[in-house]
N, C-alpha and C positions, 0 to 999 in steps of 0.2 A: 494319493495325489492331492497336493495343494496349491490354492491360485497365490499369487503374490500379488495384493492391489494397491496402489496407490490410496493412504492413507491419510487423514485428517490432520495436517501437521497444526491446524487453530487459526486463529488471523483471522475467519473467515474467510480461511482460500477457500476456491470451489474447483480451480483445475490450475495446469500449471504445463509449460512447454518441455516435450522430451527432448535434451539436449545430448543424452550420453549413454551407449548400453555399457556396463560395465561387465558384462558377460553375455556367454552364447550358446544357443542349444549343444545338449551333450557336459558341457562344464560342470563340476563339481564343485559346488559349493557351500560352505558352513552354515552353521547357523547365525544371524548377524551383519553377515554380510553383503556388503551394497552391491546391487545388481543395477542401477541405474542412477543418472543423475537427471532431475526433475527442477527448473527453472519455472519460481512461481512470481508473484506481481513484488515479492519481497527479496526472495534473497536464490538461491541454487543451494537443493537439499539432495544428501543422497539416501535412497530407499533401500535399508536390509531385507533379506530374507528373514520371515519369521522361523525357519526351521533349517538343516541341513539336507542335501541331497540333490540330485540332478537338474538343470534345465532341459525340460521337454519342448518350450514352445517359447517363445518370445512374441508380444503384442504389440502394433505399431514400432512406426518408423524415428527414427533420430527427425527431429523437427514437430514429430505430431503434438495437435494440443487434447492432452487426455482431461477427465473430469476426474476428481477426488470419486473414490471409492471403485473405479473402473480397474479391468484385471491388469497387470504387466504381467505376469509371465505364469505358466505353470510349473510345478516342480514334482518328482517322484521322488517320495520318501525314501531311505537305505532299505533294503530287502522287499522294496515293493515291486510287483512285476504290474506292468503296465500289457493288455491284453485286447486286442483288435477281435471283435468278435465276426467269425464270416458263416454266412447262411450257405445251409444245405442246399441242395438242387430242390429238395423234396419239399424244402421250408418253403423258397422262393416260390417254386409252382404253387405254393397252397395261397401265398399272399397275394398271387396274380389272382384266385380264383377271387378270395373276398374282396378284391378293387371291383373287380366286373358287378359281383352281388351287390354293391352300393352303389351303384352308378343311377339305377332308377330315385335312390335317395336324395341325390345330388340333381338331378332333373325336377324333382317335385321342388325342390327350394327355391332353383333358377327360374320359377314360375309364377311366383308371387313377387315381383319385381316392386311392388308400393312398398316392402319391407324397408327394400333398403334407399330409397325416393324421402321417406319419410324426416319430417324437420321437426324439430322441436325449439324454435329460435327462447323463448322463455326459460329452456331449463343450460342455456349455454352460459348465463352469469355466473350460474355455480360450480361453472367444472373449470372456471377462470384460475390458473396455477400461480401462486405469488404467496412469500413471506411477508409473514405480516408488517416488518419493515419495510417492504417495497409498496402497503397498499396505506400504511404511513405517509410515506411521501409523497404516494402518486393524490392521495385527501392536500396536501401540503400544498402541493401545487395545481389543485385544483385538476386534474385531469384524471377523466372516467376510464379506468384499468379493465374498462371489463371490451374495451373498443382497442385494447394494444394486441397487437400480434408479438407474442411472447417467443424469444428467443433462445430462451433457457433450456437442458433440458425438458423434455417430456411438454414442451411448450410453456416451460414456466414464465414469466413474466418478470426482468429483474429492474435494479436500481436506470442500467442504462435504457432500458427499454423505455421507462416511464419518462429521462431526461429529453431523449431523443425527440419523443413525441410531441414535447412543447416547443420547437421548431420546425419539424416537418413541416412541408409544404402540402397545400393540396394535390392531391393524386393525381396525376396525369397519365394521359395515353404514354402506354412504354414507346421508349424509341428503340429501333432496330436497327442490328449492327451496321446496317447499309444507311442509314441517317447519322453516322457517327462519323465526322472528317476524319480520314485516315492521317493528317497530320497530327490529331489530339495524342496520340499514344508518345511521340517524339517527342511533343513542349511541355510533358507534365508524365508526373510521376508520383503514383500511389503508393503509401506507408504503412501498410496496417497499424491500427493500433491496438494494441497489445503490450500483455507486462505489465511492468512498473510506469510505463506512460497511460494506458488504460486506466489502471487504481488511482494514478493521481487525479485523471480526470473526473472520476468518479465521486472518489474523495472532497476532491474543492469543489464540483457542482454541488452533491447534498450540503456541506460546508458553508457555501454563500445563500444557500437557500431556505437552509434552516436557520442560524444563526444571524444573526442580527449585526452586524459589524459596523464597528467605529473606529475611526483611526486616532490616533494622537500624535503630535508631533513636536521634538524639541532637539537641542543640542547639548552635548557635554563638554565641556572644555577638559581635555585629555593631556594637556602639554607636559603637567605631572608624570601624568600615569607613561606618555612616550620615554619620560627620561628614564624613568623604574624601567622599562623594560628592554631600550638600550644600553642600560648599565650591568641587567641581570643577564643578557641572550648568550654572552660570551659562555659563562659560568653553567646556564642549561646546557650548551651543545655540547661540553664536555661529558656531560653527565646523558647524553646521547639522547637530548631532549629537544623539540623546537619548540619554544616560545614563543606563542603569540597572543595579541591583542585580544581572540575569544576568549583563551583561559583566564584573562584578567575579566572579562564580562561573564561569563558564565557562573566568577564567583563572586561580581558583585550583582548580578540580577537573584543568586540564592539569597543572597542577605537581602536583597528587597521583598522577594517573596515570603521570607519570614515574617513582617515588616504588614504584608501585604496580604494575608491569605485567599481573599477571595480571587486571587490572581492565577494562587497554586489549585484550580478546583477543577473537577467536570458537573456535567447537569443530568440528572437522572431525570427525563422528561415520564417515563414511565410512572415513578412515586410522586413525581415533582418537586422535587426534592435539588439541594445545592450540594454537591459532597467536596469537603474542605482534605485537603491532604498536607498531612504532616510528615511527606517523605517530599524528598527533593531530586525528578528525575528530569535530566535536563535532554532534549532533542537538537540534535542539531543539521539544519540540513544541509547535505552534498549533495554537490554537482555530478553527477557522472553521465557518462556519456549515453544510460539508457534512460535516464531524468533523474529528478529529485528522491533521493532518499534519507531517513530522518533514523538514524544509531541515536540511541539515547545512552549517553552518561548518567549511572545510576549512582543515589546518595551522593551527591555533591558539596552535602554540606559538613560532610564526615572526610573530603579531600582537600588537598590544597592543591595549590595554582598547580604547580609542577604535575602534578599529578595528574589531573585535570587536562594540561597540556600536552602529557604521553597518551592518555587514551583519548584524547580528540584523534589524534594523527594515525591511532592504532585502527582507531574504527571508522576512519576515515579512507582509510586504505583498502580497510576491507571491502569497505562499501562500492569502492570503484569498481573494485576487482569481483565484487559478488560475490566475495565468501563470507559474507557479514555473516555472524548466526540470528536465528528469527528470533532467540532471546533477547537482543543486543537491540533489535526492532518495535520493540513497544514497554512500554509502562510508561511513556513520555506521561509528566505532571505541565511541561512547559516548553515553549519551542522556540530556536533562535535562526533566525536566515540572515546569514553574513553575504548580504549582498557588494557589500564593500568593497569585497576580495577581486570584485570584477569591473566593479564602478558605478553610478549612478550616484544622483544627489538624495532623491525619498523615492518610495516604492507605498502601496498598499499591501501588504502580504495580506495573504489569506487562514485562518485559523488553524491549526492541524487536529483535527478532531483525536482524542474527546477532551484537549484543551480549552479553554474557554480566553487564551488570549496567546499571543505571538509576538516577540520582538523582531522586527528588523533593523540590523546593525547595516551602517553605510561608511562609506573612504572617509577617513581625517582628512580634512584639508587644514592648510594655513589659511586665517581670515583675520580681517582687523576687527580688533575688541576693544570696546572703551574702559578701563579700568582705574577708577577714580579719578576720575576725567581726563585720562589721555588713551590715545589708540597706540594699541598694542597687537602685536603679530601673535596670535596663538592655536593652538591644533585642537581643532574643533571635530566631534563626530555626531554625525547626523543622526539621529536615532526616532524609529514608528513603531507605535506599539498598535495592533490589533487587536479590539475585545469585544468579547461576545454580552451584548445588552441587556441579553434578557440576564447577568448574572452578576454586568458591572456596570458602573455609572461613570461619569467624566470624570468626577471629584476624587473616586478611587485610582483612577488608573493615573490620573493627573499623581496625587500622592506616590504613588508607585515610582513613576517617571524621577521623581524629585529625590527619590531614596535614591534610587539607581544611578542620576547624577552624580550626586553629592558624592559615593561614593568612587566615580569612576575621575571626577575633580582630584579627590582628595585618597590614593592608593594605599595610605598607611590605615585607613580606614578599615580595609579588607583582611589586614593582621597577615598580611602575607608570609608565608614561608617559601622563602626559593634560596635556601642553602640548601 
């Protein structure tokens, strides 16, 4: 007999919600294949068996939240007999007598009662349960971990415990259900958070807290780039493409980060060290109806637009729908939040870790522009960029910004292919 457990899919998941048994006790199944579907803060993964043969048992229910490395199911091997062992009469009677013989043992124990009275408040800092990443931040933010009541397995102590903390209010006497107005339940309504709303919480408080953030702000004059892309959209959609306004940004913020490397980088705080990358993976994030998630478009500087503009939409879809794969979910070098697509004039985004800067894209409007000194009507797009201080300066991201105009002014710049 073998257990089937919920395994380490990376990410740093630690547990993930049962959404789906895909088999049931008694079923016969291969080796391979999936026996359940497991919704974690990233994406819905399904879990094979590692071998072929029967379902004997099934563990938790459709909705529970299990933890990475916990059983789902057990399985009997082909040719293996599974075997209930039942005691004799004669056995049974022998193990009532040794209950009885040990009873005076159990008496002498329950009689030194200071055993178990006894404290030891000194040796209780060290049995304090946290990765060394949570006692990282919890020094970060100044709050003593060894005072959190850890909520993790086994009482571990994690990232949200140590956030939580620094809000907490002082303790108060609990209130009891008969001091709770029986109208509260009707004008308000609790959400758990969990999922991919949970992580992003997670994610943007370490994020603002560690990183140092500076915003930048300026505009593109786009009227160029709109006409290129009403004169090409006909031509994509045949070609069963949608064209938009990202795929034209996406490939000129790659030329800017070429341009720009300290833009394309993360920070190895452990070495202390800057690490510069020469791959270009782009993030982008979507809306979906369980919060923000970030599909990264990989090597974007080896695509062009068109290309670019099928796998936005492709992985865009997914993402809504949750069948993103958790490949498609990280190696982000750089991040873009098309806020535009919904409205607003500027936003502050916030970093997406382990980038060290973020663009946020905003609506084109028409605005009057002075251009050799007379005012002209032209389509303007707002544009903020986020960066992380300890790794950029103004002058750089300013630079940055100027690239990324220039090219977004001037579209022939970006060498377009959209035949």
């Amino acid at each position: 007999m073998v257990d089937i457990k919920f395994p380490d899919v990376g990410e740093g998941i630690t547990e993930g919600t049962l959404v789906k048994w895909l088999a049931k006790p008694g079923d016969e199944i291969k080796a391979d294949q999936a026996v359940a579907e497991i919704e974690t803060d990233k994406a819905i993964v399904e879990i094979p068996t590692p071998k072929a043969g029967k379902i004997l048992k099934l563990f938790g229910k459709e909705g529970d939240i299990l933890k990475v490395g916990s059983i789902l199911a057990s399985l009997s091997l082909p040719g293996e007999e599974i075997r209930v062992p039942v005691a004799k009469p004669k056995e049974m009677k022998s193990q009532e007598i040794k209950h009885v013989e040990i009873i005076p043992e159990i008496k002498r124990v329950e009689v030194t009662p200071e055993i178990k009275v006894t404290e030891k408040p000194a040796e209780v800092p060290a049995r304090i349960l946290a990765t060394p990443a949570t006692r990282r931040l919890a020094r970060e933010l100044g709050v003593d971990i060894s005072k959190i009541a850890g909520s993790g397995p086994g009482g571990r102590v994690t990232d949200e415990d140590v956030k939580i903390s620094l809000e907490a209010p002082p303790k108060q006497a609990e209130v009891t259900p008969t001091e709770v107005a029986p109208e509260t339940n009707a004008l308000e309504e609790r959400i758990p958070i969990k999922g991919i709303r949970k992580t992003i919480g997670e994610r943007m408080v370490k994020s603002l807290f560690t990183a140092p953030h500076v915003v930048s702000m300026d505009e593109a004059d786009v009227t160029e780039l709109v006409s290129l892309r009403e004169k090409e959209k006909k031509t994509a959609e045949e070609k069963g493409v949608k064209l938009t306004y990202l795929a034209f940004i996406v490939k000129a913020v790659t030329v800017a980060l070429k341009q720009h490397p300290y833009l394309n980088a993360s920070l190895d705080p452990q070495k202390n060290e800057i690490v510069l990358k020469h791959y270009y993976n782009i993030g982008i994030a979507v809306d979906t109806p369980e919060g923000l998630m970030v599909p990264v478009i990989k090597n974007t500087d080896q695509k062009s637009i068109m290309e670019i503009a099928k796998e936005t939409e492709k992985l865009s879809e997914e993402s809504r729908s949750r069948k993103v794969k958790l490949s498609d979910l990280k190696g982000n070098t750089f991040t873009i939040t098309n806020i535009g697509s919904i409205g607003g004039l500027f936003s502050t985004p916030i970093i997406n870790p382990p980038d060290v800067a973020i663009l946020g894209v905003h609506r084109i409007r028409d605005m009057p522009v002075v251009i050799n000194g007379e005012v002209k009507i032209r389509k303007i797009l707002p544009l903020v960029l986020s960066f992380d201080h300890r790794v950029l300066d103004g002058a750089q991201a300013a630079r940055f910004m100027n690239t990324l105009i220039e090219h977004l002014k001037d579209p022939d710049l970006l060498l377009v292919d959209v035949t």
